[in-house]
C-alpha positions as CSV (number, residue, x, y, z in Angstrom):
1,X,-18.3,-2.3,-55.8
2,X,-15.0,-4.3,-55.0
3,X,-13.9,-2.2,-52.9
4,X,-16.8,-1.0,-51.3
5,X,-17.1,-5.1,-50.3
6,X,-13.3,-5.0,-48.7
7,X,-14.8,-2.3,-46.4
8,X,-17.5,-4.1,-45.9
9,X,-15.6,-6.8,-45.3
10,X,-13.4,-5.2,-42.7
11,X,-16.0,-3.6,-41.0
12,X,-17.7,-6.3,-40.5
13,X,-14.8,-8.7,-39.4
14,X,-13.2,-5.6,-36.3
15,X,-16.7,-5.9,-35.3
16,X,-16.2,-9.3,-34.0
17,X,-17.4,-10.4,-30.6
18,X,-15.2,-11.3,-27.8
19,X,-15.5,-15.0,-26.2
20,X,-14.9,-15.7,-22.8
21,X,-16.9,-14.6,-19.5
22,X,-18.0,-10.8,-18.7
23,X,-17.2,-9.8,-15.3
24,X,-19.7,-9.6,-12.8
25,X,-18.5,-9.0,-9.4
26,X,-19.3,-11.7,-7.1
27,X,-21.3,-11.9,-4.1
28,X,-20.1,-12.2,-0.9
29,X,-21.3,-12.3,2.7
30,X,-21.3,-8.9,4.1
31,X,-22.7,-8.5,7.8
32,X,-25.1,-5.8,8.6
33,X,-23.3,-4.8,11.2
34,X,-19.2,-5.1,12.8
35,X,-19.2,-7.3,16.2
36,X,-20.0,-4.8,19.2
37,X,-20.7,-1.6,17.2
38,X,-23.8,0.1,16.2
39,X,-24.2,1.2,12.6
40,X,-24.1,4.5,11.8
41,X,-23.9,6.4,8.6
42,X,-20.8,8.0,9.0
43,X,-17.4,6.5,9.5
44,X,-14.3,7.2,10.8
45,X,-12.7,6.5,7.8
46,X,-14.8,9.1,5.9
47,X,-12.2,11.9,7.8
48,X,-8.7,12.6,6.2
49,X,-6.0,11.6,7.6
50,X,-4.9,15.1,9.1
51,X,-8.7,15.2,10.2
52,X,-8.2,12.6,12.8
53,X,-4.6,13.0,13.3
54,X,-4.7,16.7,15.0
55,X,-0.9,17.0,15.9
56,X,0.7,19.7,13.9
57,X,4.1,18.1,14.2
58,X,2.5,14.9,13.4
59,X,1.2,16.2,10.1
60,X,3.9,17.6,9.1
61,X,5.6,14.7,9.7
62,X,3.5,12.5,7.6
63,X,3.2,15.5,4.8
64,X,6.8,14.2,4.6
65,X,7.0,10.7,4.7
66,X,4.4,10.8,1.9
67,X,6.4,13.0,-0.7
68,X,9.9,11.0,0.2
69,X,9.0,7.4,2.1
70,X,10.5,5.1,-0.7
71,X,7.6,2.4,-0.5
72,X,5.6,5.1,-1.6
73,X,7.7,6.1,-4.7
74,X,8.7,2.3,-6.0
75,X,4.7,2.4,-5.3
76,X,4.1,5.2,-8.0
77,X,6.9,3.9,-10.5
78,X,5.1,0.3,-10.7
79,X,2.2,2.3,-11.8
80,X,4.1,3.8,-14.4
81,X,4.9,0.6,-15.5
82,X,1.7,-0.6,-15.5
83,X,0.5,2.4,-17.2
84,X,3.2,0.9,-20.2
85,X,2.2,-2.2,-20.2
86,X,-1.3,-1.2,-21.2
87,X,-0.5,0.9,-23.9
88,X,1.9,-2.2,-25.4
89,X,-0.9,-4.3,-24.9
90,X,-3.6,-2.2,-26.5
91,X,-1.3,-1.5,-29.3
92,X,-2.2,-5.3,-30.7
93,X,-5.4,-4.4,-31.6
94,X,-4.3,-2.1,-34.1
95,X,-2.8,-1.7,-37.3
96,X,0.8,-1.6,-37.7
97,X,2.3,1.0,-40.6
98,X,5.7,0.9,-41.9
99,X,7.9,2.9,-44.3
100,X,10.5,2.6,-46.2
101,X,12.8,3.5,-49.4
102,X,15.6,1.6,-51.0
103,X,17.9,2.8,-54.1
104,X,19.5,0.1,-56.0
105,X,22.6,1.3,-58.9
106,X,24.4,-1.9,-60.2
107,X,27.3,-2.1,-62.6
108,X,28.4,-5.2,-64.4
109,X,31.3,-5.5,-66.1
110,X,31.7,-7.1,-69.6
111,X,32.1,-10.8,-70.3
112,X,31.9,-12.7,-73.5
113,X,29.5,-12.0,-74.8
114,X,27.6,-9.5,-73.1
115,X,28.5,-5.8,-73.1
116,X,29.4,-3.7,-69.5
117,X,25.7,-2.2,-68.4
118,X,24.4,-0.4,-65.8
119,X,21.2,-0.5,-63.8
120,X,19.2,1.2,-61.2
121,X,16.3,1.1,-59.6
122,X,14.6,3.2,-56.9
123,X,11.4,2.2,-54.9
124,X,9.2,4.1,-52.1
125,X,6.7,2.4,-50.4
126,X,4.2,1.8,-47.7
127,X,3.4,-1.7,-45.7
128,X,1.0,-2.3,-43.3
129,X,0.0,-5.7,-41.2
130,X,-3.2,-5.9,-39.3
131,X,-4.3,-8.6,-37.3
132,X,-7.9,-8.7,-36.7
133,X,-8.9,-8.8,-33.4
134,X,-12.4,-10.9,-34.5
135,X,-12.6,-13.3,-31.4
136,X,-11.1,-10.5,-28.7
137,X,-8.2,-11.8,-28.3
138,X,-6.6,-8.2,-28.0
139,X,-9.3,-6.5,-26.2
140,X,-9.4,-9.0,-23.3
141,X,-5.6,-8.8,-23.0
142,X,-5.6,-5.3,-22.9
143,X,-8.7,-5.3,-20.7
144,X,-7.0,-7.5,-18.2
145,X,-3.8,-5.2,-18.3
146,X,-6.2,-2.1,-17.3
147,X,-7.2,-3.9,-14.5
148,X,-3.8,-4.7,-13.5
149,X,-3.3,-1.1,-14.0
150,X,-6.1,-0.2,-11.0
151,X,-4.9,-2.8,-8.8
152,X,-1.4,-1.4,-9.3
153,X,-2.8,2.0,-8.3
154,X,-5.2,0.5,-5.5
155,X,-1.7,-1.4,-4.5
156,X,-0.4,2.4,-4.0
157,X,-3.2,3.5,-2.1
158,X,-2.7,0.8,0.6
159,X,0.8,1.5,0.5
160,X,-0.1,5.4,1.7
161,X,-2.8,4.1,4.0
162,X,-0.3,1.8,5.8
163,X,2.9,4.5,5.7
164,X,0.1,7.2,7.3
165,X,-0.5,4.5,10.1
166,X,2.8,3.3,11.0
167,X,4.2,7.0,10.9
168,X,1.5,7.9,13.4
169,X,2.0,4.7,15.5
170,X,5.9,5.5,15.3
171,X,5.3,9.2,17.0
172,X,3.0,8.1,19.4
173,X,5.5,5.4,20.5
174,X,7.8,8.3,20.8
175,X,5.8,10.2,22.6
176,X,5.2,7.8,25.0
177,X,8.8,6.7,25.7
178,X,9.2,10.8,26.0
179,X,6.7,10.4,29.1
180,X,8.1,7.4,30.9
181,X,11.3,9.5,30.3
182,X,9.7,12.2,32.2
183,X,8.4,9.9,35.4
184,X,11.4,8.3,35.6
185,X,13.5,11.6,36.0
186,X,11.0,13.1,38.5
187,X,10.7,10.0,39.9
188,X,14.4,9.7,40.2
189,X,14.7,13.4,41.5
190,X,12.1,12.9,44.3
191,X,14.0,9.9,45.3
192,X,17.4,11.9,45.5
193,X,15.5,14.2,48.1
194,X,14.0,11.3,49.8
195,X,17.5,9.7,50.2
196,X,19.2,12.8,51.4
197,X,16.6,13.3,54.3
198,X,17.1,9.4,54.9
199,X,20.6,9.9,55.3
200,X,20.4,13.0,57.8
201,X,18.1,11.1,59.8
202,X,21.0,8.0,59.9
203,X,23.1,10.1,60.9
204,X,21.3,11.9,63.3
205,X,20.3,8.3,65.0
206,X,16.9,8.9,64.5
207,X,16.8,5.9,61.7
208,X,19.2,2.7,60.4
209,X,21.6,2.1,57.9
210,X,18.7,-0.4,56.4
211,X,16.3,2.9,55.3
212,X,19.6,4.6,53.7
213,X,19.8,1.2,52.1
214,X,16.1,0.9,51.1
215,X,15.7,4.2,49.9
216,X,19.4,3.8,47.9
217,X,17.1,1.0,46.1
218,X,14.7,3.8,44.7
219,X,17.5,6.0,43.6
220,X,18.7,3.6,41.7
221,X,15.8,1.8,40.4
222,X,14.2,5.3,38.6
223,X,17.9,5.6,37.8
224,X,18.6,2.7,35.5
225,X,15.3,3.3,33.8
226,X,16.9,6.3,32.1
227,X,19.9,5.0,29.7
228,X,17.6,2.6,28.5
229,X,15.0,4.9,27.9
230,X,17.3,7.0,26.1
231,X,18.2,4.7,24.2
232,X,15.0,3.7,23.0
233,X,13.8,7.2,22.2
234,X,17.0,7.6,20.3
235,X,16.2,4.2,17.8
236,X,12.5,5.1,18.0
237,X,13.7,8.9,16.3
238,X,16.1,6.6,13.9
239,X,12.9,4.2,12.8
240,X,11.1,7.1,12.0
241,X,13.2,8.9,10.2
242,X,13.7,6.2,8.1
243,X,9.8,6.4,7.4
244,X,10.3,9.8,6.4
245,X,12.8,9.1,4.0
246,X,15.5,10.5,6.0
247,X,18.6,9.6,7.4
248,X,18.8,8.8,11.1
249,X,18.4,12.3,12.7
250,X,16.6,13.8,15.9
251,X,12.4,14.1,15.3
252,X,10.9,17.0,16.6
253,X,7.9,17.1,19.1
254,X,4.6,18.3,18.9
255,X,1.8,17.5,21.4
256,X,2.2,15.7,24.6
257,X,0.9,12.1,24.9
258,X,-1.5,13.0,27.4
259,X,-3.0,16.0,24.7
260,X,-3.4,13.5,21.8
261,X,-7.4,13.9,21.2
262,X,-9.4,11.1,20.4
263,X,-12.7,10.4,20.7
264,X,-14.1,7.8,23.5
265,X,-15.9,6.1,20.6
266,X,-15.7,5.9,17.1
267,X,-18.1,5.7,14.7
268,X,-17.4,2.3,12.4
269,X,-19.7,2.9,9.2
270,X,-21.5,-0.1,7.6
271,X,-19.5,-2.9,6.7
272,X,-20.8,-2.9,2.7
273,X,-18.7,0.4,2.2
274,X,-15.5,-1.1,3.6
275,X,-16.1,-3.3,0.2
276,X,-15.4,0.4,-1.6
277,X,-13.1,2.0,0.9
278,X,-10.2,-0.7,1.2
279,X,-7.4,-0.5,-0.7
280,X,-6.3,-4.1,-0.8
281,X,-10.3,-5.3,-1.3
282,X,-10.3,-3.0,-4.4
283,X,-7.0,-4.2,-5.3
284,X,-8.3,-7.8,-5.0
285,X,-11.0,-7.0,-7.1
286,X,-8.9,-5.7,-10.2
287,X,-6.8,-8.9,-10.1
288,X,-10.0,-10.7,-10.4
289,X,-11.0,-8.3,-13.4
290,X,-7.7,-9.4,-14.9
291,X,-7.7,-13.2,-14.1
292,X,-11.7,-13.3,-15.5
293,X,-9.8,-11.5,-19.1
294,X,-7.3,-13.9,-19.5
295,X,-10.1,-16.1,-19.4
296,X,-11.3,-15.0,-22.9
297,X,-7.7,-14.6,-24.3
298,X,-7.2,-18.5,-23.3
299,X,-10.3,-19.4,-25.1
300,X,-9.6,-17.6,-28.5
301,X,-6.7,-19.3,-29.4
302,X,-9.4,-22.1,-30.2
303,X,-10.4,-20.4,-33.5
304,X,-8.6,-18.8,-36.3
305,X,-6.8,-16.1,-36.7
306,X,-7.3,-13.6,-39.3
307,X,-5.0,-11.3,-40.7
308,X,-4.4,-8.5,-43.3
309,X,-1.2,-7.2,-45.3
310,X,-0.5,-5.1,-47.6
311,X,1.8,-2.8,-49.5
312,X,1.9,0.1,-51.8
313,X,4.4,2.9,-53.0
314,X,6.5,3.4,-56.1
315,X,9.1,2.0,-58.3
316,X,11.3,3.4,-61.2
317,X,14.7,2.9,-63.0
318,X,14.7,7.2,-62.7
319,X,14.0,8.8,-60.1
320,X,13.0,11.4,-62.4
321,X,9.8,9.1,-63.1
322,X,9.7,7.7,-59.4
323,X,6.1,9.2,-58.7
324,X,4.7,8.7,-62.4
325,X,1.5,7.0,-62.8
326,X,3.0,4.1,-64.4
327,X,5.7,3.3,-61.6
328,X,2.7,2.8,-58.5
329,X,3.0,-0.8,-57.3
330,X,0.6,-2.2,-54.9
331,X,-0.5,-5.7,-53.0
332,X,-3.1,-7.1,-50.4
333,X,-3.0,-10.1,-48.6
334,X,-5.3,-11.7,-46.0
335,X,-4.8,-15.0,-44.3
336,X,-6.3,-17.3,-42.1
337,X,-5.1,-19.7,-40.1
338,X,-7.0,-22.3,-37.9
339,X,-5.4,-24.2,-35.1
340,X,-6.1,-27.8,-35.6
341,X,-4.0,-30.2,-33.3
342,X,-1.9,-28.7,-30.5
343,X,-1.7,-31.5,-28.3
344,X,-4.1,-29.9,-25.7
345,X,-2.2,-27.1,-25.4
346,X,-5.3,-24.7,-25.7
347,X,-7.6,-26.5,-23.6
348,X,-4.8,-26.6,-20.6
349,X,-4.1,-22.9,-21.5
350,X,-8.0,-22.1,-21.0
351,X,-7.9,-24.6,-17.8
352,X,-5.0,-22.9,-16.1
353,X,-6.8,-19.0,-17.0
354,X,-10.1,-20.2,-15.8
355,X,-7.6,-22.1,-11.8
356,X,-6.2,-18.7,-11.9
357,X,-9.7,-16.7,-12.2
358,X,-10.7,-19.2,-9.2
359,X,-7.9,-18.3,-7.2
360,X,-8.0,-14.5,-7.1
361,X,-11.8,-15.0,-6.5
362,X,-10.8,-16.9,-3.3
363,X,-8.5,-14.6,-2.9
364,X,-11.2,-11.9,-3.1
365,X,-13.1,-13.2,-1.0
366,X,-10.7,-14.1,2.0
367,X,-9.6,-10.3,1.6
368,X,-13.0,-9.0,2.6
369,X,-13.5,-11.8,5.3
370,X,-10.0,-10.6,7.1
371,X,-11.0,-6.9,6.7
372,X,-14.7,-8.0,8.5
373,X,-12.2,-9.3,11.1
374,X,-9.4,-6.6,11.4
375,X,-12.3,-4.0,11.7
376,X,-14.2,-5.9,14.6
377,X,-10.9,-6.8,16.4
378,X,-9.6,-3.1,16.1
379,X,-12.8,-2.3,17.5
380,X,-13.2,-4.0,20.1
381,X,-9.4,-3.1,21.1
382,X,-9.5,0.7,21.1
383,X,-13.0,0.1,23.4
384,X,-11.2,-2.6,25.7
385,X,-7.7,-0.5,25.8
386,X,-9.7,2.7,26.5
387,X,-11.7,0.6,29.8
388,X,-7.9,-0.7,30.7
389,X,-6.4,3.0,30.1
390,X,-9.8,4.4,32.7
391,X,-9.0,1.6,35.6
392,X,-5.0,2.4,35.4
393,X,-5.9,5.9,36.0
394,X,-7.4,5.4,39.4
395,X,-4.7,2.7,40.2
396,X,-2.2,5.6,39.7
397,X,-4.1,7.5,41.9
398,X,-4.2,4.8,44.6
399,X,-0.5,4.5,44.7
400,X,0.0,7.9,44.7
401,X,-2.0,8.7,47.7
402,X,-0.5,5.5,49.1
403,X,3.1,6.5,48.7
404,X,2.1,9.7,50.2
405,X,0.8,8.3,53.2
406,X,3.5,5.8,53.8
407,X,6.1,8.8,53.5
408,X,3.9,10.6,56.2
409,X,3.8,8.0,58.2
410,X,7.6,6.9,57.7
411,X,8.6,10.6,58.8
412,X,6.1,10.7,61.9
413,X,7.4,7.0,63.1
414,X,4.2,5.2,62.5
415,X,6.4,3.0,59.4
416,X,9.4,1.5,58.5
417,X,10.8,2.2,55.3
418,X,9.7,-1.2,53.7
419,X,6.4,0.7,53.2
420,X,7.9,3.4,51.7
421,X,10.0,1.2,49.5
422,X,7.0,-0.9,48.8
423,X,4.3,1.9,48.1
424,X,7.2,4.0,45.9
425,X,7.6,1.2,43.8
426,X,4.1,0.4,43.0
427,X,3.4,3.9,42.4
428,X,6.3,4.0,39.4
429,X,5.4,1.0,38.1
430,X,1.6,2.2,38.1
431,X,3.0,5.4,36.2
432,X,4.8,3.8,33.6
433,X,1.5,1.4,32.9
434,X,-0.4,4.4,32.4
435,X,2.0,5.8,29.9
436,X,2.1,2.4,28.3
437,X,-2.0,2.3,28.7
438,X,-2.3,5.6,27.0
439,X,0.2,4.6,24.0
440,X,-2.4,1.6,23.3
441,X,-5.1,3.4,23.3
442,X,-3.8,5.7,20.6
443,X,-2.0,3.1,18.6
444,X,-5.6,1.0,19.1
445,X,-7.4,4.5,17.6
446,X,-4.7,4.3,14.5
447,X,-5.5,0.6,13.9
448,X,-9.5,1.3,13.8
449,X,-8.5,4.2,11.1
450,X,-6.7,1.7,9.2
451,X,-8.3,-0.9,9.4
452,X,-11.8,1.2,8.4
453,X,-9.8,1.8,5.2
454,X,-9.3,5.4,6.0
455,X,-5.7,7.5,5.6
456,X,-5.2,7.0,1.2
457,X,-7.7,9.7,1.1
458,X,-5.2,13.0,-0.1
């Protein structure tokens, strides 16, 4: 019956409760629908990465970046940490068991008046120490280290969603520096043709020195567009191998600006599943798990703590009689111990858990409020970009057919060459604010995705 109490007893006291709050997640103000979108089921962000992003090269480039990119690997080893701190937190909640054995031979020599004896002794034994999680003191530690765990691992995931984006926004930049390269070197061969006819006419008398001059200008302004774009493209190619884990090195091409597809409108989802879908809401969310657990570990340093020893094996003089029935030893202990002054220390330990709870609940909340906001400004960016991209399209084709017809008119004698020179110049500038046009839309299409939560998905 006594020991059928101690179990009893034990039973009864691991079956504790565990004080502080239970975590409910908190309401928050989600909008029916994003500013200037309609709602419908789907969303962009429901497609993979390699879904939206259609560029072989591009793919292959962010396959890449997310096997070697080192934000993603320091990314994975803090979950491993995480992952340890867990298991040395849950370990509190149970038992520890120890072992050990000690062999003791003594000699003493004689003196007056005692004889020269020896004497040995020889114990095995067993201990183990248990303290009783009765108030949850170890289950709401290790509950707030799992969610620490998940926010590390949602912390990841926004670390892939961000390394997906700004790998695609890298190429596109590169593609698009690859295109101005392109105008300006047509550009600047068309000039070179322009110039040499200018010249024969010079010299022929049939035009001045001034037109040679003018169209000199040209020549040299498509000219001196080139080193620096060079230059660029090479730094852009450096950035992005970095990205890739690489060393600076040459980045090879896939699609054309121009052959990027995207869609003329994108499909935004409802804003309650962007509470689900983004990485750093969800991470939010599992530091408030962990904040709202320290809560209780604050609070049950207020009562007492309970704890269990004990210790069994053998001991004998021989070791022939080590494991005889008269050599067993054994002991149990269990102690309590109630905190009575501590010179507020508890209560300013369960004050500063319960600040810190209200923090990442602000916290929480600001997150979802700024993804609302990045959402509806990405939106309305890609649509506004898209309109800009549409109207710089027909100004390019204005300044084309204008250069045209000044050069018509400049060889038939209707024009001076100011027309030319002024008509040429729009028409390059026009093309390289297309180009430019074109990278925003893109880079506009990449911060939807993102923003949308889409591009963690594997």
């Amino acid at each position: 019956m006594t020991k059928l109490a101690a179990l009893l007893l034990v039973v009864l006291l691991t079956a504790g409760c565990a004080v502080g709050p239970n975590y409910k997640r908190p309401s928050v103000d989600v909008p029916g629908t994003y500013r200037g979108a309609t709602p419908p089921a789907e969303s962009l962000a429901d497609q993979k990465w390699w879904e939206v992003f259609q560029d072989q090269q591009l793919q292959g480039l962010i396959r890449t970046a997310l096997q070697q990119n080192y934000d993603v690997r320091i990314a994975a080893t803090r979950i491993l940490q995480a992952q340890a701190q867990v298991g040395i937190t849950r370990a509190g909640q149970l038992p520890t068991i120890g072992g050990g054995a000690q062999v003791l031979d003594d000699r003493y020599a004689q003196t007056k008046p005692y004889p020269q004896y020896d004497t040995s002794s020889t114990q095995v034994g067993l201990s183990l120490g248990w303290d009783l999680d009765f108030w949850g003191k170890y289950r709401r530690a290790t509950e707030a280290a799992r969610a620490n765990l998940l926010a590390t691992e949602w912390a990841r995931q926004a670390v892939i969603s961000t390394l997906v984006s700004d790998v695609a926004t890298a190429y596109f930049q590169l593609r698009a520096l690859d295109l101005q390269l392109e105008i300006s070197r047509r550009t600047l061969a068309s000039r070179q043709d322009s110039l040499q006819l200018t010249q024969k006419l010079a010299n022929g008398g049939a035009t001045s020195m001034l037109d040679v001059r003018q169209a000199e200008q040209l020549v040299f302004t498509a000219a001196e567009t080139i080193p620096d774009l060079e230059r660029r493209i090479e730094q852009q190619e450096n950035f992005l191998s970095t990205l890739l884990g690489n060393n600076p090195g040459p980045i090879a091409r896939g699609m054309k600006l121009t052959e990027q597809p995207h869609a003329p409108d994108v499909p935004a989802g409802l804003p309650s599943s962007l509470l689900e879908r983004r990485p750093d809401i969800r991470a939010a969310e599992a530091q408030l798990i962990a904040a709202n657990a320290q809560i209780g570990v604050a609070k049950a340093a207020y009562f007492p703590d309970i704890s269990l020893t004990a210790t069994a094996g053998f001991q004998s003089s021989a070791l022939t009689n080590l494991f005889t029935g008269p050599a067993r030893m054994w002991n149990f202990e269990g102690s309590l111990a109630q905190p009575i002054f501590a010179g507020g220390k508890i209560r300013s330990g369960v004050k500063f858990s319960e600040a810190r709870q209200q923090e990442a609940l602000l916290t929480y909340r600001q997150t979802i409020q700024q993804a609302f906001r990045g959402v509806s400004d990405a939106l309305v960016e890609y649509r506004k970009d898209r309109e800009f991209r549409q109207q710089q399209q027909q100004l390019v084709l204005s300044a084309q057919d204008a250069a045209q017809l000044s050069e018509v008119r400049y060889r038939g004698g209707a024009a001076s060459y100011l027309e030319v020179l002024t008509n040429e110049t729009n028409y390059f500038a026009a093309e390289q604010g297309l180009a430019q046009a074109q990278l925003n839309e893109l880079v506009g299409l990449v911060r939807v995705y993102r923003s949308l939560g889409g591009g963690w998905q594997q």
